[in-house]
mmCIF file of the N, C-alpha and C atoms, coordinates in Angstrom:
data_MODEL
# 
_entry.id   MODEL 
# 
loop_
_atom_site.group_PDB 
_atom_site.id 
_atom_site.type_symbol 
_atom_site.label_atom_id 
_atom_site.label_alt_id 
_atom_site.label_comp_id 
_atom_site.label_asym_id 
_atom_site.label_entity_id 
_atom_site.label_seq_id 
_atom_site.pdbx_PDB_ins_code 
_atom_site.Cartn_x 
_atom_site.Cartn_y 
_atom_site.Cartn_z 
_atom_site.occupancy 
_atom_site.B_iso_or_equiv 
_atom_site.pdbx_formal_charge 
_atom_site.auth_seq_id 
_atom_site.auth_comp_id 
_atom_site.auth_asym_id 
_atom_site.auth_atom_id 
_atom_site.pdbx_PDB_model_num 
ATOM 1  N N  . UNK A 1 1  ? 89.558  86.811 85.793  1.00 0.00 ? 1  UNK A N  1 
ATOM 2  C CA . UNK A 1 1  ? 89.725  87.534 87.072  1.00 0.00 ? 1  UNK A CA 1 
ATOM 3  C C  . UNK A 1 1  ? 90.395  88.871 86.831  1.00 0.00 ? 1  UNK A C  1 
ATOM 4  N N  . UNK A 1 2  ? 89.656  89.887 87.110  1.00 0.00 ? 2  UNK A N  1 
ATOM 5  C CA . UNK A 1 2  ? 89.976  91.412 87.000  1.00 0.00 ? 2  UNK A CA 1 
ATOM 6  C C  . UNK A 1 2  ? 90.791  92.077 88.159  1.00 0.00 ? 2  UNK A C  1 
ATOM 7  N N  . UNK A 1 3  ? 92.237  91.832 88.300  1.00 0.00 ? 3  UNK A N  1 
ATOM 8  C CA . UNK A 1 3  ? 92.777  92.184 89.902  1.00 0.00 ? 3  UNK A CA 1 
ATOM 9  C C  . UNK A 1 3  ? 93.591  92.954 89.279  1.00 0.00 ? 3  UNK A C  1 
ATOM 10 N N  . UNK A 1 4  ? 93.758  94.283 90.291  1.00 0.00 ? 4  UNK A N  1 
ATOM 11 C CA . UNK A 1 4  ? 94.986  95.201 90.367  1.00 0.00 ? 4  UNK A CA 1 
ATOM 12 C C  . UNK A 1 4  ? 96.247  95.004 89.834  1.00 0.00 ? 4  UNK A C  1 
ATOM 13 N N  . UNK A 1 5  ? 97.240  95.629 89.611  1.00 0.00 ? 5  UNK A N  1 
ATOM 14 C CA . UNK A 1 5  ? 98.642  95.065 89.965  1.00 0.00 ? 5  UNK A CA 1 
ATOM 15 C C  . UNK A 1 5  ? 98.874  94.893 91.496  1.00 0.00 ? 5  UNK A C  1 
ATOM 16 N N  . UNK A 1 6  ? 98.396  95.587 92.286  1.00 0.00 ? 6  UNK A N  1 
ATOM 17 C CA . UNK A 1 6  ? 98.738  95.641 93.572  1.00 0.00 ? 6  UNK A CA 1 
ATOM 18 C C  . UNK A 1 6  ? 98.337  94.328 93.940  1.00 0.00 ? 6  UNK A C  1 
ATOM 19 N N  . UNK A 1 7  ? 97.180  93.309 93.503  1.00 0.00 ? 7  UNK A N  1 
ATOM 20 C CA . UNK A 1 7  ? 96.750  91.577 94.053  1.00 0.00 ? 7  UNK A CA 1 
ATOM 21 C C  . UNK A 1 7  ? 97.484  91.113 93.280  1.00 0.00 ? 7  UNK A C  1 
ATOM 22 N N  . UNK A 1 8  ? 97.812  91.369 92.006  1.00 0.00 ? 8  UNK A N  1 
ATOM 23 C CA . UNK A 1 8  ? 98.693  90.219 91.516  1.00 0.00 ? 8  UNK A CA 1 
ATOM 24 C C  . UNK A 1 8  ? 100.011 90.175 92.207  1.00 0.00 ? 8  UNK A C  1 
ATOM 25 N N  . UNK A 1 9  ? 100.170 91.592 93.089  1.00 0.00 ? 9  UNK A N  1 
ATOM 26 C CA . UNK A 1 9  ? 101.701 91.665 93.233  1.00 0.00 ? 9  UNK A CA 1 
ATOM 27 C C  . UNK A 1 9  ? 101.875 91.109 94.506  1.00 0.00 ? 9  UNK A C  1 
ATOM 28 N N  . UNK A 1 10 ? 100.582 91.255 95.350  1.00 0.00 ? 10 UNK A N  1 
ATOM 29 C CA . UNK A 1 10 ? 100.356 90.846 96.702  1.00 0.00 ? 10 UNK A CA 1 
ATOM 30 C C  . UNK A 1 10 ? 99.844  89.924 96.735  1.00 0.00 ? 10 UNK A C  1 
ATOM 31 N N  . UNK A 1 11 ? 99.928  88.975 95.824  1.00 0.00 ? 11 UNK A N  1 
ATOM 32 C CA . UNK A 1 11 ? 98.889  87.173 95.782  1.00 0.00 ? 11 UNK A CA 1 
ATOM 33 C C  . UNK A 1 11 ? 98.936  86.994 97.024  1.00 0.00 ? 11 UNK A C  1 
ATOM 34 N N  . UNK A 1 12 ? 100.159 86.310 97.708  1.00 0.00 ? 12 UNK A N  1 
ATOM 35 C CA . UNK A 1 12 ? 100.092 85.771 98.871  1.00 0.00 ? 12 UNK A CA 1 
ATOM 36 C C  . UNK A 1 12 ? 99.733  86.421 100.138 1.00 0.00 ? 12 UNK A C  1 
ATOM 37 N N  . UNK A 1 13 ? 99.577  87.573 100.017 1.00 0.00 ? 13 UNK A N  1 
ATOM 38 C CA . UNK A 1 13 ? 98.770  89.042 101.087 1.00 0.00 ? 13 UNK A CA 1 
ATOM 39 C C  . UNK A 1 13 ? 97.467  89.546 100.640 1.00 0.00 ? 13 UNK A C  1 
ATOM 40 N N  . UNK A 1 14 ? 96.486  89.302 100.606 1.00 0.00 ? 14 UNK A N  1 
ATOM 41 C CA . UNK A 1 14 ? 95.492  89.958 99.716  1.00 0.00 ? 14 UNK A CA 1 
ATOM 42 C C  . UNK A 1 14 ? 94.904  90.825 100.469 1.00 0.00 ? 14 UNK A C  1 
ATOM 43 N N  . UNK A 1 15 ? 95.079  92.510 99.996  1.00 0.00 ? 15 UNK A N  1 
ATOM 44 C CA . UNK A 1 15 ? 94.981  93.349 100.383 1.00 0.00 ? 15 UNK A CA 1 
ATOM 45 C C  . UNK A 1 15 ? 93.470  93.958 100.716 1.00 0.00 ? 15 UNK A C  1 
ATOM 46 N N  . UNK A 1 16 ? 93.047  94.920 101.082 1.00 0.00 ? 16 UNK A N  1 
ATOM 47 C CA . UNK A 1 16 ? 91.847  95.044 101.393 1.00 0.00 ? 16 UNK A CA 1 
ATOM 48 C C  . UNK A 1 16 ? 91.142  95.476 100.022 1.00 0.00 ? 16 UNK A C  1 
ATOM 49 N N  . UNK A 1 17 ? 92.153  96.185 99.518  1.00 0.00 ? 17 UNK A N  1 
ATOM 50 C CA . UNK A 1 17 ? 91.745  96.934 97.827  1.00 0.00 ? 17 UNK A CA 1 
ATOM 51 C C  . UNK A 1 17 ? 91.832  95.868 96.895  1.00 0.00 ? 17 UNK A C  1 
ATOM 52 N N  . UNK A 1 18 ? 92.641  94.586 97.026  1.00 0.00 ? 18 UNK A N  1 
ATOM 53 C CA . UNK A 1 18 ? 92.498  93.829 96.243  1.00 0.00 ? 18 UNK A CA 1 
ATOM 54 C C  . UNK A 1 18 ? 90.877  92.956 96.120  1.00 0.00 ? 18 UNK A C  1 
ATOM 55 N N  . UNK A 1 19 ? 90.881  92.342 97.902  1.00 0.00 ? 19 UNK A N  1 
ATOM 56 C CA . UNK A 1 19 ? 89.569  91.954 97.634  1.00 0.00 ? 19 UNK A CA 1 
ATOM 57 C C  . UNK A 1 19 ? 88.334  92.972 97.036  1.00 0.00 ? 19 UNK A C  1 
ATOM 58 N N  . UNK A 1 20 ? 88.505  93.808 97.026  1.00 0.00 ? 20 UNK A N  1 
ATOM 59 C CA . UNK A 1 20 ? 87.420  94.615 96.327  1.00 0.00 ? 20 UNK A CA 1 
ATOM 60 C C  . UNK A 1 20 ? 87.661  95.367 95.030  1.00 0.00 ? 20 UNK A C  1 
ATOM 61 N N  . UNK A 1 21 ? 87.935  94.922 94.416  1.00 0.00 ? 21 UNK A N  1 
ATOM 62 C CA . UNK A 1 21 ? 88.949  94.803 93.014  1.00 0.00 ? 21 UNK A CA 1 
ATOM 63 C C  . UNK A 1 21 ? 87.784  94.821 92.084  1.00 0.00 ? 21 UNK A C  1 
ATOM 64 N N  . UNK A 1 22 ? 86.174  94.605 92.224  1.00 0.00 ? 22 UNK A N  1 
ATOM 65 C CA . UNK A 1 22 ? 85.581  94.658 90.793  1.00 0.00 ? 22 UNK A CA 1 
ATOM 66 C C  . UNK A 1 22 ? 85.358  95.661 90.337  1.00 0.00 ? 22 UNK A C  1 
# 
């Protein structure tokens, strides 16, 4: 799984930029 720092940092919030993270 290829995620940001910003999803790893926001696991429990998943951000709009995270879901679109590929």
């Amino acid at each position: 799984e290829r995620a940001p720092s910003n999803c790893n940092r926001l696991r429990a919030r998943p951000v709009p930029r995270c879901l679109r993270a590929d």
